[in-house]
FIKOLZA-1660 file (N, C-alpha, C; in steps of 0.1 Angstrom, whole numbers, plus 5000, padded with zeros to 4 digits):
% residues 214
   i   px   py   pz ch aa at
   1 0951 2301 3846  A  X  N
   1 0951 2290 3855  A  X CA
   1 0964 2289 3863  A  X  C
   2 0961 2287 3881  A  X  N
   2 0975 2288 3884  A  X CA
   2 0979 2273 3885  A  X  C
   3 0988 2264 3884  A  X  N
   3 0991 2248 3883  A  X CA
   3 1004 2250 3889  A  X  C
   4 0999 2238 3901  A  X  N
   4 1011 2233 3907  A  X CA
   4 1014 2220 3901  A  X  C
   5 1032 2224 3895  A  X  N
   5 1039 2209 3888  A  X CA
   5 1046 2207 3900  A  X  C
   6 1040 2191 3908  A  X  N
   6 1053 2180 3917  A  X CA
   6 1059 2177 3906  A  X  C
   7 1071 2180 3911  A  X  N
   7 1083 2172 3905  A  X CA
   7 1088 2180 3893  A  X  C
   8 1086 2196 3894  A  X  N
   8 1090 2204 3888  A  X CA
   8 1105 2204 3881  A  X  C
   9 1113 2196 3891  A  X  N
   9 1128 2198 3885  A  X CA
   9 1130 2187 3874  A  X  C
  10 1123 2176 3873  A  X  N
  10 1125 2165 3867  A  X CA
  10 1121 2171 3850  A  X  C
  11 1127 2164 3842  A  X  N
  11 1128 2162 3826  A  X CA
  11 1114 2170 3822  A  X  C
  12 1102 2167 3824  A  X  N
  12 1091 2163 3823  A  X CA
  12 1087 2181 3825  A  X  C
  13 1087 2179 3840  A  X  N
  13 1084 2188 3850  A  X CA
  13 1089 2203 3844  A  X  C
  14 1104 2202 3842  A  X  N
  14 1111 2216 3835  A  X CA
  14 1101 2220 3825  A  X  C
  15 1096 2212 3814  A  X  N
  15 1091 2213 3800  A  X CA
  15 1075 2223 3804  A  X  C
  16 1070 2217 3814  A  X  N
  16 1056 2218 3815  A  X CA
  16 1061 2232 3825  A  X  C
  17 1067 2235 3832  A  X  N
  17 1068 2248 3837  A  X CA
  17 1072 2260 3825  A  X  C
  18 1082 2254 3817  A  X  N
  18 1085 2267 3807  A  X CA
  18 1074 2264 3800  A  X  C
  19 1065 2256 3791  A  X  N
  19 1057 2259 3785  A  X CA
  19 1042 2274 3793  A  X  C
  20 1042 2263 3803  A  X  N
  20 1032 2273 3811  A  X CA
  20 1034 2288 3817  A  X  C
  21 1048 2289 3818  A  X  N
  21 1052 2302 3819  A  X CA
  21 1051 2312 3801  A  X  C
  22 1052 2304 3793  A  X  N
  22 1053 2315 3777  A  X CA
  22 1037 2316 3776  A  X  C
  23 1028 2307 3783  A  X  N
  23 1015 2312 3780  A  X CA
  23 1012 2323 3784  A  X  C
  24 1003 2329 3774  A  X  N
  24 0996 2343 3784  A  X CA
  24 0986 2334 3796  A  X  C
  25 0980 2324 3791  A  X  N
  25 0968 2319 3798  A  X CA
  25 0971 2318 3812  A  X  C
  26 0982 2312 3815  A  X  N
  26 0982 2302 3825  A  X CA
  26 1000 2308 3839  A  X  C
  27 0999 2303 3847  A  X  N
  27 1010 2304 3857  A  X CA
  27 1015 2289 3863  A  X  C
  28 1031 2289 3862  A  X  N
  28 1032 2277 3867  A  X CA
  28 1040 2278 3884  A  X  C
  29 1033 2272 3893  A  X  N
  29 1040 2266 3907  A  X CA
  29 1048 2253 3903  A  X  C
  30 1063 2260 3909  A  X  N
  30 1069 2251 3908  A  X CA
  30 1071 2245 3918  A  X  C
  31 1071 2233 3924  A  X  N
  31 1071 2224 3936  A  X CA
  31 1089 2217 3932  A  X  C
  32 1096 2220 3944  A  X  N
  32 1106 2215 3945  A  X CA
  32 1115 2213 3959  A  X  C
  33 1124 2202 3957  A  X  N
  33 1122 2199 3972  A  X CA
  33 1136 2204 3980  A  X  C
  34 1148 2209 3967  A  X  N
  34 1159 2213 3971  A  X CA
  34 1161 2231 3969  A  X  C
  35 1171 2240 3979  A  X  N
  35 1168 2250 3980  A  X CA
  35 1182 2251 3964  A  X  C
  36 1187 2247 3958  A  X  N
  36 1197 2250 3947  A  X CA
  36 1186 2252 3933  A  X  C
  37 1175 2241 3932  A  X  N
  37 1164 2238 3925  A  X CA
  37 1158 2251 3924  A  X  C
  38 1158 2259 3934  A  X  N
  38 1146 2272 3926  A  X CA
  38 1154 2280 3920  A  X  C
  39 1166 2284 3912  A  X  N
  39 1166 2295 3908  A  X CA
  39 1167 2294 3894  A  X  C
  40 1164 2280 3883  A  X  N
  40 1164 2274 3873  A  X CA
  40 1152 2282 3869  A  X  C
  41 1138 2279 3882  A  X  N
  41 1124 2284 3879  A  X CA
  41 1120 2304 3880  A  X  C
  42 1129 2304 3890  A  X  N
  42 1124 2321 3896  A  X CA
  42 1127 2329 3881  A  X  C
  43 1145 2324 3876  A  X  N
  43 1147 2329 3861  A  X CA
  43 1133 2329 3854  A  X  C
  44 1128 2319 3853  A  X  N
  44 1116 2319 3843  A  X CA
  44 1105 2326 3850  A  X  C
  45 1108 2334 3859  A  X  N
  45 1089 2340 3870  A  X CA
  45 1083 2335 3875  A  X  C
  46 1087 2319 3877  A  X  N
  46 1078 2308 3884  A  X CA
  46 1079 2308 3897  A  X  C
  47 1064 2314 3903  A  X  N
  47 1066 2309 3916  A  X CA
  47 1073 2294 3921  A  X  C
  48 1078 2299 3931  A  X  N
  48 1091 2284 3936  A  X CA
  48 1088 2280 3947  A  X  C
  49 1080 2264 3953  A  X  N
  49 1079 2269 3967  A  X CA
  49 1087 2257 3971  A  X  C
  50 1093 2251 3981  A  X  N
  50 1102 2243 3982  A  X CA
  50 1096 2233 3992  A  X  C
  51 1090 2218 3991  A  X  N
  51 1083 2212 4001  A  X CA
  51 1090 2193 3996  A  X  C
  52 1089 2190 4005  A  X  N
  52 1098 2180 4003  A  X CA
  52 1084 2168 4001  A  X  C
  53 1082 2158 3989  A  X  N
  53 1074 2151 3988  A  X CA
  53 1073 2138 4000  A  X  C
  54 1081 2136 4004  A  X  N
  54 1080 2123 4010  A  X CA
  54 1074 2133 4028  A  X  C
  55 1072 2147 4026  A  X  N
  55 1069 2152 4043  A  X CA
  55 1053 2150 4041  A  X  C
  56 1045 2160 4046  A  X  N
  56 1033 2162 4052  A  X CA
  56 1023 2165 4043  A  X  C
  57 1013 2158 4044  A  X  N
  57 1000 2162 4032  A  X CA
  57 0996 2176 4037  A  X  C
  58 0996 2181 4045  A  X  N
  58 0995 2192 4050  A  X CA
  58 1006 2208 4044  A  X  C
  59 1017 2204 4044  A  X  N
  59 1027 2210 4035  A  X CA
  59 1025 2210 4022  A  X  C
  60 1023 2201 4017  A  X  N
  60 1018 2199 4003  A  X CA
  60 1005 2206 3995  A  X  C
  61 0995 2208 4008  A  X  N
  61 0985 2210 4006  A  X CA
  61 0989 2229 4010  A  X  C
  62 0995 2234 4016  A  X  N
  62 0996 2248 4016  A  X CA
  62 1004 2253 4006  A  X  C
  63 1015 2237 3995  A  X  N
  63 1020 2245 3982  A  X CA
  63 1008 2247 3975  A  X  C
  64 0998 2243 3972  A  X  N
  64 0984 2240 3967  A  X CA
  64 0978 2254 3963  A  X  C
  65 0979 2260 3981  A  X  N
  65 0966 2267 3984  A  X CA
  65 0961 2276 3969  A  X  C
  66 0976 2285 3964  A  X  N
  66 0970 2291 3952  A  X CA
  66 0964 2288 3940  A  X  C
  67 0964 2275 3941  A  X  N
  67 0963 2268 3927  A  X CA
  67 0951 2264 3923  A  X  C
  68 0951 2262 3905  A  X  N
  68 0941 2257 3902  A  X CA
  68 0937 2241 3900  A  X  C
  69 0947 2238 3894  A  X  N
  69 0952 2225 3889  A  X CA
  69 0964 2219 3898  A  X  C
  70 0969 2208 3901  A  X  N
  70 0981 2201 3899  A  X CA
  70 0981 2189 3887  A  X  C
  71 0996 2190 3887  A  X  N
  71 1004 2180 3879  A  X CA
  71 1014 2177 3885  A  X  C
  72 1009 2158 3887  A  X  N
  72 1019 2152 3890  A  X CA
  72 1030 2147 3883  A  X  C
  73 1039 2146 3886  A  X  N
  73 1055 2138 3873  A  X CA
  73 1065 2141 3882  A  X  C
  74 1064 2140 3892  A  X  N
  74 1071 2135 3903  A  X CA
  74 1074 2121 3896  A  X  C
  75 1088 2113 3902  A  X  N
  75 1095 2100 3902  A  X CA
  75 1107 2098 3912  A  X  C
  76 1109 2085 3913  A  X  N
  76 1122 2087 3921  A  X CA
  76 1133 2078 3916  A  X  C
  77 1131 2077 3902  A  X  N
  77 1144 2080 3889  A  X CA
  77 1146 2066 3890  A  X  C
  78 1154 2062 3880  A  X  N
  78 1158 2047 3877  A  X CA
  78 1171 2041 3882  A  X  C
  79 1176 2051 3895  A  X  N
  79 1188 2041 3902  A  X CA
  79 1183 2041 3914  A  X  C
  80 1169 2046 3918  A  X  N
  80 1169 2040 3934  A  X CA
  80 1162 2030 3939  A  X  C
  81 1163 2022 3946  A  X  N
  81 1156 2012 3950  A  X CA
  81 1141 2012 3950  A  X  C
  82 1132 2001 3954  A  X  N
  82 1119 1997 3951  A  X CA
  82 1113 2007 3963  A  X  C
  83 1122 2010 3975  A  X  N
  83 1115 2016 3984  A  X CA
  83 1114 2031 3984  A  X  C
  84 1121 2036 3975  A  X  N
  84 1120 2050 3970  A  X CA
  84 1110 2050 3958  A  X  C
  85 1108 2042 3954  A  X  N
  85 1097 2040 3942  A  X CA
  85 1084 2037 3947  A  X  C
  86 1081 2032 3959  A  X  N
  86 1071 2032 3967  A  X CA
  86 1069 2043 3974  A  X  C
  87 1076 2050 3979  A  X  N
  87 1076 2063 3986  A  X CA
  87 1073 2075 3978  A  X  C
  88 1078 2076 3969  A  X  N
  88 1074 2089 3959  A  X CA
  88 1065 2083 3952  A  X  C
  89 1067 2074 3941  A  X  N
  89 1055 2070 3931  A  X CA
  89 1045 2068 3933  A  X  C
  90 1041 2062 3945  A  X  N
  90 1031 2052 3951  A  X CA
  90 1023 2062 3961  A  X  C
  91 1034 2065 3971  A  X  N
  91 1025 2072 3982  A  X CA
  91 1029 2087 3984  A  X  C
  92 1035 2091 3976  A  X  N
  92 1039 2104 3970  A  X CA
  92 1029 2111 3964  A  X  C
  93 1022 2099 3954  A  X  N
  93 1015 2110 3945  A  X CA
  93 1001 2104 3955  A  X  C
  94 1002 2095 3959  A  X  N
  94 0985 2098 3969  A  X CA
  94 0983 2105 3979  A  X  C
  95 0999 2108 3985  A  X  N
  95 0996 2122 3995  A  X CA
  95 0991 2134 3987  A  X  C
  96 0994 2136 3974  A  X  N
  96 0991 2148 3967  A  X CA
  96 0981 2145 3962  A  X  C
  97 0976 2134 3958  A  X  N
  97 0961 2136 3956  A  X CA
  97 0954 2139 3967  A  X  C
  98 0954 2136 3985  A  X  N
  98 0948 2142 3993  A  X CA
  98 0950 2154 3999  A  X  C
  99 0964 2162 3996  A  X  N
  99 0967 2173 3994  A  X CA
  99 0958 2184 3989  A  X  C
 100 0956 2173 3973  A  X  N
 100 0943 2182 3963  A  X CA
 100 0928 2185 3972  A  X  C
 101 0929 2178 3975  A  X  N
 101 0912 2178 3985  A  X CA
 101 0916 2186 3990  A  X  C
 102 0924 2187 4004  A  X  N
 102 0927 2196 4016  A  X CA
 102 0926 2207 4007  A  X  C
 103 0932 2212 3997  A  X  N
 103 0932 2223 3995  A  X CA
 103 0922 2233 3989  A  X  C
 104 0914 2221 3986  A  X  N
 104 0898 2224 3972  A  X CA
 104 0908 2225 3963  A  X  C
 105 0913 2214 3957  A  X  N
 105 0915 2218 3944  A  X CA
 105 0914 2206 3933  A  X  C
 106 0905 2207 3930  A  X  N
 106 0900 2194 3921  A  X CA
 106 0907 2189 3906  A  X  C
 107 0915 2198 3902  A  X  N
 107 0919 2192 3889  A  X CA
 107 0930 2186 3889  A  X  C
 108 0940 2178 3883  A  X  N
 108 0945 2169 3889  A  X CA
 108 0952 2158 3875  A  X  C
 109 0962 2164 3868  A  X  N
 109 0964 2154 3857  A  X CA
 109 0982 2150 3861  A  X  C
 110 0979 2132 3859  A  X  N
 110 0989 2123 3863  A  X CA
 110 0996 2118 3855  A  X  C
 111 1013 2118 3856  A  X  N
 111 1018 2112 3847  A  X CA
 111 1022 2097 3852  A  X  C
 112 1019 2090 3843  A  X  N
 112 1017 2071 3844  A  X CA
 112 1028 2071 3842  A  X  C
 113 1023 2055 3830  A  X  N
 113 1035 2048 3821  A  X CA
 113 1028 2040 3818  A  X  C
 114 1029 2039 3804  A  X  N
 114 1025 2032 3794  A  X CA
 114 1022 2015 3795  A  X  C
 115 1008 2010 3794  A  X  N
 115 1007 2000 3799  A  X CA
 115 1003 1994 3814  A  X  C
 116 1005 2003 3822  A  X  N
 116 1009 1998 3837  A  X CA
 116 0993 1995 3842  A  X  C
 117 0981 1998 3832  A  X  N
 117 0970 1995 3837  A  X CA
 117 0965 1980 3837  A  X  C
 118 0973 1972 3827  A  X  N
 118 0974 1954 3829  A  X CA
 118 0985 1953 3833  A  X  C
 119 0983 1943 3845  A  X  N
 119 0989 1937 3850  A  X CA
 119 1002 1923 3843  A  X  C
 120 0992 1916 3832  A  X  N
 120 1001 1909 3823  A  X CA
 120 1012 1917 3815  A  X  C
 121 1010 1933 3812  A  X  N
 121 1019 1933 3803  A  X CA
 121 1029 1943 3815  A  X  C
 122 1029 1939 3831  A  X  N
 122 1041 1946 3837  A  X CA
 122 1056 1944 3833  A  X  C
 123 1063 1952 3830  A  X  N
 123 1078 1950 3827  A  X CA
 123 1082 1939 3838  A  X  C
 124 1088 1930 3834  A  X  N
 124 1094 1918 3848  A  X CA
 124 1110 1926 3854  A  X  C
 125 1115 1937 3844  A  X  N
 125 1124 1939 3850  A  X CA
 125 1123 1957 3857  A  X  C
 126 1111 1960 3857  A  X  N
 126 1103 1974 3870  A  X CA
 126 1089 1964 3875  A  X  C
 127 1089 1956 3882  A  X  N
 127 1075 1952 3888  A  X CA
 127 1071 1966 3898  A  X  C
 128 1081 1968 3905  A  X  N
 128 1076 1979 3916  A  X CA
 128 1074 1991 3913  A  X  C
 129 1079 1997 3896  A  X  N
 129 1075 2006 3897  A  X CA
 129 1065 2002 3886  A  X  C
 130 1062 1994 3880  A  X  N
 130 1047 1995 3871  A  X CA
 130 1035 1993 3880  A  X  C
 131 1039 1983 3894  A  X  N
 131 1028 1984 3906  A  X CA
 131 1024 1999 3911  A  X  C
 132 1032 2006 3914  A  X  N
 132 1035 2017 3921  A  X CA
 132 1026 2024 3911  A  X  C
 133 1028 2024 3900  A  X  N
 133 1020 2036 3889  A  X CA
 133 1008 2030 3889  A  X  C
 134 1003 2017 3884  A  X  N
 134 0993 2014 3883  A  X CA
 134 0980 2015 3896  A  X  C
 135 0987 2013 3905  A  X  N
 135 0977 2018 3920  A  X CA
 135 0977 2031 3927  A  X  C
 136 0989 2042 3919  A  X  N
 136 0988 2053 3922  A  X CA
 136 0973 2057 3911  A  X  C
 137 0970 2053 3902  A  X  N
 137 0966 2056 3888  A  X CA
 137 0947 2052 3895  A  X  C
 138 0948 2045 3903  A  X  N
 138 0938 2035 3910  A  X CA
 138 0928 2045 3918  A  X  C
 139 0939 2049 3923  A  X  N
 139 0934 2054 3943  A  X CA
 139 0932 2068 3932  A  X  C
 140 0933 2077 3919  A  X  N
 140 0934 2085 3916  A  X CA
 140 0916 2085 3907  A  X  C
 141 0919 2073 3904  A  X  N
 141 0901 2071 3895  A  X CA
 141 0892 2073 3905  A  X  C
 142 0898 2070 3920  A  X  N
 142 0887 2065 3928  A  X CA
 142 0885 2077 3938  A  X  C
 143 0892 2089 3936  A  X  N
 143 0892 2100 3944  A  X CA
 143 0888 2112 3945  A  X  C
 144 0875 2111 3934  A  X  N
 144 0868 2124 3932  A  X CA
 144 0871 2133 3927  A  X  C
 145 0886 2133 3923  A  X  N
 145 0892 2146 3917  A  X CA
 145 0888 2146 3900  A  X  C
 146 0890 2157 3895  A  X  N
 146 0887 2163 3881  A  X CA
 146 0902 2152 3876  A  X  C
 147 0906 2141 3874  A  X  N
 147 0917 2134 3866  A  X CA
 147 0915 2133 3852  A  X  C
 148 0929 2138 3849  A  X  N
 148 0932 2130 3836  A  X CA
 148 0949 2120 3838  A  X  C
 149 0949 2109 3832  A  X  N
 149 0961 2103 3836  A  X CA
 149 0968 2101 3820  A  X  C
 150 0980 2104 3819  A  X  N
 150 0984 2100 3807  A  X CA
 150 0997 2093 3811  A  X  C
 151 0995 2078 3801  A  X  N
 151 1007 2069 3801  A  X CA
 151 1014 2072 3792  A  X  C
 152 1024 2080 3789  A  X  N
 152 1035 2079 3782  A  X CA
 152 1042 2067 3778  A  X  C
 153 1048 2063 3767  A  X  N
 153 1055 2055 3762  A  X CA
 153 1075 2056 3764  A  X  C
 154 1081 2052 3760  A  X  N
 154 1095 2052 3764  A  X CA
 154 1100 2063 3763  A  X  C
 155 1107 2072 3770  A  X  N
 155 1104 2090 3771  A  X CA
 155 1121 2091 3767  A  X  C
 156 1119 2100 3755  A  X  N
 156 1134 2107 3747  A  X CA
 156 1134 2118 3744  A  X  C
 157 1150 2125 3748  A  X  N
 157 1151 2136 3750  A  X CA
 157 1154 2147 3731  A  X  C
 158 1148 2136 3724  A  X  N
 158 1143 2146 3712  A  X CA
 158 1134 2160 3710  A  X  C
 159 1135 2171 3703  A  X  N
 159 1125 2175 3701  A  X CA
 159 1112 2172 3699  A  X  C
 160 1102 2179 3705  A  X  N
 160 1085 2174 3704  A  X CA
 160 1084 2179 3689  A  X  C
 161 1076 2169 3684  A  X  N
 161 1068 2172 3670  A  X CA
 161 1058 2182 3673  A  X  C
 162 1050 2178 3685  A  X  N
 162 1035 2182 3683  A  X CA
 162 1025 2172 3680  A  X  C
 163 1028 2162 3674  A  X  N
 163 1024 2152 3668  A  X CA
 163 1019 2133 3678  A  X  C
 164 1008 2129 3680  A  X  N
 164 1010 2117 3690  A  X CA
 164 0999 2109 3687  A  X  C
 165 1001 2096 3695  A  X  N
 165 0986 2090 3692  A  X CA
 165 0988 2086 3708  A  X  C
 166 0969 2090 3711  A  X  N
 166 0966 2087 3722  A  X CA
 166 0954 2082 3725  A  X  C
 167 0955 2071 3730  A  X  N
 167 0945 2065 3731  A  X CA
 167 0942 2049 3745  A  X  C
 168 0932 2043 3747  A  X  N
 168 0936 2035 3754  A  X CA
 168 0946 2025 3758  A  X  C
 169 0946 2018 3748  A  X  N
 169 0958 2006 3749  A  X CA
 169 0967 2009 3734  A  X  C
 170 0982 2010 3735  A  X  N
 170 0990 2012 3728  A  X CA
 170 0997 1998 3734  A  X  C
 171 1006 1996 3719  A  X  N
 171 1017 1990 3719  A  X CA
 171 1029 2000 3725  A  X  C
 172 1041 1992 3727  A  X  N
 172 1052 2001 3731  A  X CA
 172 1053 2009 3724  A  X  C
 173 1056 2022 3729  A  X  N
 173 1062 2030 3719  A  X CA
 173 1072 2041 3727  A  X  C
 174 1074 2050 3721  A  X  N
 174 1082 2063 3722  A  X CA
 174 1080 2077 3724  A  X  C
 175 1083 2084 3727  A  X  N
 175 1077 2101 3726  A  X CA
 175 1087 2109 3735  A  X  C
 176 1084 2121 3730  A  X  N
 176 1096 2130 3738  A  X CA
 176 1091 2137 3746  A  X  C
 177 1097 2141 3757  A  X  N
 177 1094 2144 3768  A  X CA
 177 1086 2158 3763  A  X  C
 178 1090 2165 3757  A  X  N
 178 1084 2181 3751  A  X CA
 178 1070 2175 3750  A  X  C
 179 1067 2167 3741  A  X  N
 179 1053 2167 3734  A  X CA
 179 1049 2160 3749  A  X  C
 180 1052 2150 3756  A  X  N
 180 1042 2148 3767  A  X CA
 180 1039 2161 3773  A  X  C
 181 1050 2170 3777  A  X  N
 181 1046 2181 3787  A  X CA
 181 1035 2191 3775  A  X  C
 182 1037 2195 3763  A  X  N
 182 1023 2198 3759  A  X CA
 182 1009 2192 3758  A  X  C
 183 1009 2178 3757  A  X  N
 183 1001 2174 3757  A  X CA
 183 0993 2175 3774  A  X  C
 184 1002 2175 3784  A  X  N
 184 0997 2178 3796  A  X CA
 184 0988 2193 3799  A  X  C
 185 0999 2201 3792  A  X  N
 185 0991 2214 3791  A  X CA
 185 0977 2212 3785  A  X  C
 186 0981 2209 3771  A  X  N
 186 0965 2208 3766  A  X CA
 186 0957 2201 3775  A  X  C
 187 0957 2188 3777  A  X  N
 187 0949 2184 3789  A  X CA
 187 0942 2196 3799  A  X  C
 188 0949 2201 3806  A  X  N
 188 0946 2212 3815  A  X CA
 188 0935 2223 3807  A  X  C
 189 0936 2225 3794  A  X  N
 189 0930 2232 3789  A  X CA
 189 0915 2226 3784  A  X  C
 190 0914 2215 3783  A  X  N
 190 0907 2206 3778  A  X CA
 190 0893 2203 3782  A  X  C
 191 0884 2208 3791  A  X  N
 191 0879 2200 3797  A  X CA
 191 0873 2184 3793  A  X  C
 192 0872 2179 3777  A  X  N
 192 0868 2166 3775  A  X CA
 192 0879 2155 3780  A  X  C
 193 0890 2163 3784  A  X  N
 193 0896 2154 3789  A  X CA
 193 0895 2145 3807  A  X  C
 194 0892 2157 3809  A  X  N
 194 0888 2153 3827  A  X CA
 194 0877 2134 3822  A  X  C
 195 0887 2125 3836  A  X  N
 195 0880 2114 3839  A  X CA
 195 0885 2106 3829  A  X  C
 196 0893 2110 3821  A  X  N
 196 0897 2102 3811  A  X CA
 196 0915 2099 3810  A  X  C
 197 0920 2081 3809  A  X  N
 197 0934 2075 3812  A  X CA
 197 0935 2070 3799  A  X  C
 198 0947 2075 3792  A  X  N
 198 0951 2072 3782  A  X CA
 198 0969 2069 3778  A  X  C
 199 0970 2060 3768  A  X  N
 199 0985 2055 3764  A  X CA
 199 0985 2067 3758  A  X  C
 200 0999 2069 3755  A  X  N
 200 1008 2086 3748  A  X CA
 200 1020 2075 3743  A  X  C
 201 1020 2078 3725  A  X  N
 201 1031 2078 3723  A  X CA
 201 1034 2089 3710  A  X  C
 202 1046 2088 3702  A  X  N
 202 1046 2093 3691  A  X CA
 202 1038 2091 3680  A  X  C
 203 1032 2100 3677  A  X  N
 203 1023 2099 3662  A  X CA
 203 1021 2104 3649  A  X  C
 204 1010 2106 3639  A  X  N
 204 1006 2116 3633  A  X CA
 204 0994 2125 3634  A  X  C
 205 0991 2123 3643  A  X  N
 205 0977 2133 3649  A  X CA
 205 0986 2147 3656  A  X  C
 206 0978 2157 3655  A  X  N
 206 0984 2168 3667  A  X CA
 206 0981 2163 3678  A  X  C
 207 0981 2172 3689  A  X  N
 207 0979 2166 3699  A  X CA
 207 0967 2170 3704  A  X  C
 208 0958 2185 3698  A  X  N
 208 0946 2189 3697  A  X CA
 208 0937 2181 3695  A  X  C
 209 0940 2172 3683  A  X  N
 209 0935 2162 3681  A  X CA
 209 0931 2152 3684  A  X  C
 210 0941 2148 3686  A  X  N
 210 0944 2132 3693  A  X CA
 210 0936 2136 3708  A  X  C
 211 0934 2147 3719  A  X  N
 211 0924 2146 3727  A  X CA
 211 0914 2150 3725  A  X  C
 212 0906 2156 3718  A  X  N
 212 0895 2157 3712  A  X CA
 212 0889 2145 3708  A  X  C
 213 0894 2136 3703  A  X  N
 213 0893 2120 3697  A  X CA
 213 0890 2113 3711  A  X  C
 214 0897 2116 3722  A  X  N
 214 0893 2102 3732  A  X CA
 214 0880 2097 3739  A  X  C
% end
């Protein structure tokens, strides 16, 4: 499978490119929007194509062309204002979901945040970015693509167990970026997962598991 990761350079993004590069199975597209950004990926053999998220569904859609899959985990990080969090989170990832069409490419798994599908339990101090996720998460159920959406819980830069519970509605929790970016992979590998939005945090299930269960 070839998979294009938006937002390749970010925490997330790094994990799920080197994972997907040690597979035999699979190839990772790295999507990145600065020319310094690709040589972290080429080291690894990842194709690197450089397209700036906030430009053209059209651009986006010719990083695409090879691909099987995308993965979104694009963000626009926790010191920039509401309107950079509208711009990338919001309509960033819905350019890329129409991207996915233009391109034929149906599969399509989203990184959330935990929660953000009720409205009562939005953080009061991120309204715009729990909005932003939860309506990117929206226009994504409602788009015909092969989705899976996973909400992550408070993301730490510990080693991955392997280990998570996933499921619809979770309390707050925790998890490290490693085991999300596996659990992404497996997704991709998954098909019971296609069509299906779930909470991700730290658990005692594998993570084989724990999506087999949903």
């Amino acid at each position: 499978m070839n998979v294009l990761i938006i937002g390749a350079n970010g925490q997330i993004g790094q994990h799920v490119v080197s994972k997907l590069q040690s597979s035999k199975a699979h190839r990772a597209i790295a999507m990145v929007r600065k020319e310094e950004q690709r040589a972290r990926f080429e080291e690894q053999g990842a194709q690197t194509i450089l397209v700036d998220l906030e430009g053209s569904i059209e651009h986006i859609a010719r990083a695409a062309k090879e691909a099987d899959a995308i993965v979104f985990t694009a963000g626009s990080g926790g010191h920039t204002g509401a309107d950079k969090t509208m711009m990338i989170d919001l309509d960033g990832a819905i350019k890329s979901m129409e991207a996915a069409k233009l391109a034929g490419v149906r599969r399509f798994v989203m990184v959330s945040a935990i929660g953000v599908h009720h409205r009562e339990k939005w953080m009061e101090s991120a309204p715009y970015y729990s909005a932003a996720k939860h309506y990117a998460d929206v226009w994504l159920t409602q788009s015909g693509l092969d989705y899976t959406i996973l909400r992550p819980g408070r993301l730490t830069n510990e080693a991955g167990t392997g280990k998570v519970t996933a499921t619809v509605d979770l309390d707050p929790g925790s998890i490290p970026r490693e085991d999300v970016a596996s659990t992404i992979v497996a997704s991709l590998e998954n098909p019971h997962t296609i069509g299906k939005a779930f909470d991700l945090v730290s658990g005692d299930t594998s993570i084989e598991e724990a999506l087999r269960s949903l």
